[in-house]
C-alpha positions as CSV (number, residue, x, y, z in Angstrom):
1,X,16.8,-21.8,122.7
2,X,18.8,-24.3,121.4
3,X,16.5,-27.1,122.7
4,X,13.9,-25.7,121.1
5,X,15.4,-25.5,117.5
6,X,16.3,-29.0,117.5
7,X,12.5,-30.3,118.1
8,X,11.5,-27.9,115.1
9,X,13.8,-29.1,112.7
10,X,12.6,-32.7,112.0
11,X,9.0,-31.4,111.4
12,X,10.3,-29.7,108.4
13,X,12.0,-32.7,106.9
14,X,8.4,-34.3,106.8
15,X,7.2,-31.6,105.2
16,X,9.4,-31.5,102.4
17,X,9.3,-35.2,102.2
18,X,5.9,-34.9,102.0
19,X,6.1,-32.5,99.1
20,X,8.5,-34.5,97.5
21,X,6.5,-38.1,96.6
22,X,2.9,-36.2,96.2
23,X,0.0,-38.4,95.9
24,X,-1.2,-39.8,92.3
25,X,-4.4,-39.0,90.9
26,X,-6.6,-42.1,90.1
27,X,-8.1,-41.5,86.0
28,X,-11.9,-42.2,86.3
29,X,-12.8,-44.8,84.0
30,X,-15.1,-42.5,81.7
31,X,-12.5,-40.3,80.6
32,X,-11.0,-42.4,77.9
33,X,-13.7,-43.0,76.1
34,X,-14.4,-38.8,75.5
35,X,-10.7,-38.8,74.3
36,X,-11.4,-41.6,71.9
37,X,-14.9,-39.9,71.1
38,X,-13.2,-36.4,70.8
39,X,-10.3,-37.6,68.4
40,X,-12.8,-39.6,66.0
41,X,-14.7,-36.2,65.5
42,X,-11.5,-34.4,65.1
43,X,-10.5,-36.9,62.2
44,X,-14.1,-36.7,60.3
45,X,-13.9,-32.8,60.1
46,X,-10.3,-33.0,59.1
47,X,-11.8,-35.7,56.5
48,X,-14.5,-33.3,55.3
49,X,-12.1,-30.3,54.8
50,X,-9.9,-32.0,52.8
51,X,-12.6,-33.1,50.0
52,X,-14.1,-29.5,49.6
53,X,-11.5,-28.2,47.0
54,X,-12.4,-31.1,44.2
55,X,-15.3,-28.8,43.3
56,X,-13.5,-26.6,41.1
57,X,-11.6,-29.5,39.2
58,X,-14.8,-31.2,37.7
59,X,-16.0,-27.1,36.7
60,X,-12.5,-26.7,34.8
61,X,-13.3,-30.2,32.8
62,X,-16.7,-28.8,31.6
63,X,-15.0,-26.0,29.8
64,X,-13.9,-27.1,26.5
65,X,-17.1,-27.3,24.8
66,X,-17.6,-23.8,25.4
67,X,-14.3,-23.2,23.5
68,X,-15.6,-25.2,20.7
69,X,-18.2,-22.7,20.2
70,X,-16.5,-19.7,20.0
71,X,-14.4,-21.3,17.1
72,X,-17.5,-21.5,15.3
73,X,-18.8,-18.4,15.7
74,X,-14.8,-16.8,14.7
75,X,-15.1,-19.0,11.5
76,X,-17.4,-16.9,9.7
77,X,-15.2,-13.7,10.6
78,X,-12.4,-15.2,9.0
79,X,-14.2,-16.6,5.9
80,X,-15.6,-12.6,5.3
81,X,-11.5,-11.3,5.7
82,X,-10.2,-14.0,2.8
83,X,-13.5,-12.7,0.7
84,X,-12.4,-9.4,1.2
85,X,-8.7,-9.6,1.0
86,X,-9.7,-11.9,-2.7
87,X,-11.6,-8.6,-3.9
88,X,-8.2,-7.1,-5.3
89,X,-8.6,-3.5,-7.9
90,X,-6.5,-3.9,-11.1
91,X,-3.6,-1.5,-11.4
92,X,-3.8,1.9,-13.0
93,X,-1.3,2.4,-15.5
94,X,-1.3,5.7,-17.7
95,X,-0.2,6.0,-21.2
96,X,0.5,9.2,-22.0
97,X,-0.2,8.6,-26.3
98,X,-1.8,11.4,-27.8
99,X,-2.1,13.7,-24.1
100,X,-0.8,16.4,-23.4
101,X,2.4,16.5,-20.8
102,X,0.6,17.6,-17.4
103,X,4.0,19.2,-16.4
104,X,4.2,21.4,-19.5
105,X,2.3,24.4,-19.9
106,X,-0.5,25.0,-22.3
107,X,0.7,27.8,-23.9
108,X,4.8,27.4,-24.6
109,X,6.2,30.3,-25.9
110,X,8.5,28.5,-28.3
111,X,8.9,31.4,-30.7
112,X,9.8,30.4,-34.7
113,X,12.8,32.1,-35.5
114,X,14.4,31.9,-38.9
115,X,18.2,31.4,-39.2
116,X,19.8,35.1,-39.2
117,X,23.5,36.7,-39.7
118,X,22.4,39.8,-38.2
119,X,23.0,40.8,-34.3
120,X,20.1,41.4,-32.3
121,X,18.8,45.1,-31.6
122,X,19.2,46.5,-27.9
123,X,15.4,46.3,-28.1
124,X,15.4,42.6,-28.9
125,X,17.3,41.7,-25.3
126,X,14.6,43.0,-23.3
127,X,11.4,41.5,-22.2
128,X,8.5,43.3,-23.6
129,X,7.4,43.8,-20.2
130,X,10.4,45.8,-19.1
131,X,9.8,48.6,-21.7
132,X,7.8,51.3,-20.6
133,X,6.0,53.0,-23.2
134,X,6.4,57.1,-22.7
135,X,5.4,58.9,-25.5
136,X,3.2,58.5,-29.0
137,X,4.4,60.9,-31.5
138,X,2.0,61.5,-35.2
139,X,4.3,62.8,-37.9
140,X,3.2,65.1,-40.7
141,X,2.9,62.4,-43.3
142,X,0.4,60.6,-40.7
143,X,1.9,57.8,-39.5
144,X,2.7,57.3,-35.6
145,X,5.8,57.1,-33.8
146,X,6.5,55.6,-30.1
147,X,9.2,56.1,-27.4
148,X,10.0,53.5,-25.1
149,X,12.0,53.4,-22.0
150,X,14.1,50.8,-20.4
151,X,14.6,50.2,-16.0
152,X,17.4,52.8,-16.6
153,X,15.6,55.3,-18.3
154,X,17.3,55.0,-21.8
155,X,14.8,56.0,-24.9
156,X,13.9,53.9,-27.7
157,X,11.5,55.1,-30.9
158,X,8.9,52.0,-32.2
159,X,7.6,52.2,-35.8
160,X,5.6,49.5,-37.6
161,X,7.5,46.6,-38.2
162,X,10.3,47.4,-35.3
163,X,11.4,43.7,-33.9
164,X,11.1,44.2,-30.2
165,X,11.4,41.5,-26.8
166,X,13.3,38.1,-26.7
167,X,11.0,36.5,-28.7
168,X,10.7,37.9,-31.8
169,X,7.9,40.4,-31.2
170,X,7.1,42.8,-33.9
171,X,5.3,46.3,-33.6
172,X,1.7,45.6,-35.9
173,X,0.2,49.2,-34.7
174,X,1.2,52.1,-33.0
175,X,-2.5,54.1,-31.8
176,X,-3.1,57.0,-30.2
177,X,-2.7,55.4,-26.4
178,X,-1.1,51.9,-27.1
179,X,1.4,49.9,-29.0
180,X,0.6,46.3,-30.2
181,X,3.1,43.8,-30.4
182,X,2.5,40.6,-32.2
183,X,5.2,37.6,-30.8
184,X,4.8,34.2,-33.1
185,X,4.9,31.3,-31.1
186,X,4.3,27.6,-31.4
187,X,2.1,25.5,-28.7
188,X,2.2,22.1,-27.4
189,X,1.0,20.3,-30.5
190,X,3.3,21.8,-32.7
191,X,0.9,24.5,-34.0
192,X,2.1,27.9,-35.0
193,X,0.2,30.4,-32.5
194,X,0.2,34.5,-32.7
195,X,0.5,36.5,-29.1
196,X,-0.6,39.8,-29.0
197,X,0.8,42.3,-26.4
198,X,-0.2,45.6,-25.7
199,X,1.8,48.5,-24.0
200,X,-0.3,51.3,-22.4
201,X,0.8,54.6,-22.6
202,X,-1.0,55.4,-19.4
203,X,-0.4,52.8,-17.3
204,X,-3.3,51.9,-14.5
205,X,-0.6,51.0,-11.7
206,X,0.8,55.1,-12.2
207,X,-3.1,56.4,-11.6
208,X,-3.2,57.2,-15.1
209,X,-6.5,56.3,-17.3
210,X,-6.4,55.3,-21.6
């Protein structure tokens, strides 16, 4: 056994020496020129891709003319504005000689009241509208008495000529369903105006007809 491993062992040397220095491969002589051929073709398409983007540049240049053109067409829009904008109304301005006040109204009940000593009536410190008239009442000599009423019910008699309401009404008839009450007043020119008044004795609001 020994004997035998000894004669195996040199034939492995040789084969590791012979994998050790292996044998170089001989270039063919055609070879180097496809690598030179191959790397020429490489740099031309390389060349060719490169050159492509310019397109776009010598577009972009062309451009400004167009601009130009829409400035002139936006130049008559802007000559129409400054015509328009030139076309200015002239101002309003109200003078109020020989008109009437627009915040006063037309009839002002501004009564003419002389100077007096005497103290008013309890019928003078009522409105006429707060009166109720109640009763008409025909003496024997034929003249016509009233009775009015105040919110709380108090009585008052009219005859003609009895001063009645705030603003100097006066009683100018007493009929047989109505009193009429005459107030002097003064409008918005100045002019002296007469207001008539009448009170009901049957009132339409009570279900009552005259």
């Amino acid at each position: 056994m020994l004997i035998g491993s000894l004669r195996r062992k040199p034939r492995r040397k040789k084969v590791e020496r012979k994998r050790l220095h292996p044998r170089k491969r001989k270039r063919r002589p055609g070879s180097e020129i496809l690598w030179s051929v191959f790397v020429l073709f490489f740099l031309f398409l390389w060349s060719g891709c490169g050159e492509e983007p310019k397109a776009p540049v010598t577009a972009a240049k062309k451009a400004p003319p167009v601009l130009g053109d829409q400035k002139k067409a936006e130049a008559p829009a802007t000559k129409t504005v400054e015509k328009v904008e030139k076309k200015e109304e002239p101002e309003y301005t109200y003078n109020p000689a020989g008109k009437p006040d627009p915040f006063k109204p037309f009839i002002q009940l501004a009564p003419v009241r002389e100077a007096r000593n005497v103290p008013l009536t309890p019928l003078q410190k009522y409105e006429i509208s707060q009166l109720k008239l109640v009763a008409i009442i025909s003496t024997a000599d034929g003249t016509n008495m009233a009775l009015v009423e105040d919110a709380a019910g108090k009585g008052y008699f009219l005859k003609k000529g009895t001063e009645i309401g705030k603003n100097d009404g006066k009683v100018t008839k007493i009929l047989k369903d109505r009193v009429l009450i005459e107030e002097i007043y003064q409008d918005i020119s100045g002019q002296t105006k007469v207001n008539e008044i009448p009170l009901f004795l049957h009132r339409t609001e009570e279900g009552g007809g005259s």
